[in-house]
C-alpha positions as CSV (number, residue, x, y, z in Angstrom):
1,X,14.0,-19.6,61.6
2,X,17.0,-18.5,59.4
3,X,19.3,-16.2,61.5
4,X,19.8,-13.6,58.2
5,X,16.8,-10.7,57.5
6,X,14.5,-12.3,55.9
7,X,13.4,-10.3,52.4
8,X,10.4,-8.6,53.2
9,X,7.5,-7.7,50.1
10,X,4.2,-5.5,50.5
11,X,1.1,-6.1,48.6
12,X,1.2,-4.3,44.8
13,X,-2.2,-2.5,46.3
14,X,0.0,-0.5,49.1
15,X,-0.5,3.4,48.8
16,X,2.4,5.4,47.5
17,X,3.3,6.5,51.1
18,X,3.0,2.6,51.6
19,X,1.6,3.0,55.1
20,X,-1.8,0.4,56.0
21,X,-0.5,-2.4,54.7
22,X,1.2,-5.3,55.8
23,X,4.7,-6.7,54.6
24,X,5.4,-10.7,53.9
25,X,8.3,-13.2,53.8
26,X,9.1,-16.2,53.7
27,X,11.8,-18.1,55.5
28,X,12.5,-21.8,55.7
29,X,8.6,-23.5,56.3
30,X,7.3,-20.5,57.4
31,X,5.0,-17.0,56.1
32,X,6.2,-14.0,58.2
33,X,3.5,-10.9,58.7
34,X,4.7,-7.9,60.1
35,X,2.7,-4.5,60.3
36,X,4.5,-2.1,57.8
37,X,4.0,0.5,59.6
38,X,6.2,-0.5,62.2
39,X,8.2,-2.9,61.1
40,X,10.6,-3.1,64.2
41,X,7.9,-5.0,66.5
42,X,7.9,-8.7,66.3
43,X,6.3,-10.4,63.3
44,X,4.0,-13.2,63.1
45,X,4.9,-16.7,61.4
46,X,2.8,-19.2,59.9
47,X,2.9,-22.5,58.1
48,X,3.0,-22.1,54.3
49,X,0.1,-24.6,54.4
50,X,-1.8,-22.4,56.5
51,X,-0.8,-19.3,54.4
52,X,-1.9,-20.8,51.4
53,X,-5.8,-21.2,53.0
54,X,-5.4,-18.1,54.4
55,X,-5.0,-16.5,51.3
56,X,-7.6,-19.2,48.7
57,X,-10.0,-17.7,51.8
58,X,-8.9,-14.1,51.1
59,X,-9.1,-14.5,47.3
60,X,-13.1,-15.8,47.7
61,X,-14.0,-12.7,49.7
């Protein structure tokens, strides 16, 4: 994992207060998830390959 902050995005569908949503980024082969909401607990990190089926399974729901 890259030592630096990694750049964080939220979803274009967050509210305007942009709570209840989650936050991604990538770094090196990894997705990172963190809760936006509290975005100083520890994120989760995924393979991109994983990701990618995560969100294909997402999209067909």
């Amino acid at each position: 994992m890259s030592m630096s902050e990694p750049n964080w995005y939220k979803s274009s569908y967050s509210s305007a207060q942009g709570d209840d949503c989650v936050e991604v980024a990538c770094i090196e082969q990894d997705v990172c998830v963190r809760d936006s909401k509290d975005a100083t607990r520890p994120h989760l990190a995924v393979g991109r390959e994983e990701w990618s089926r995560f969100v294909a399974f997402a999209a067909r729901s």
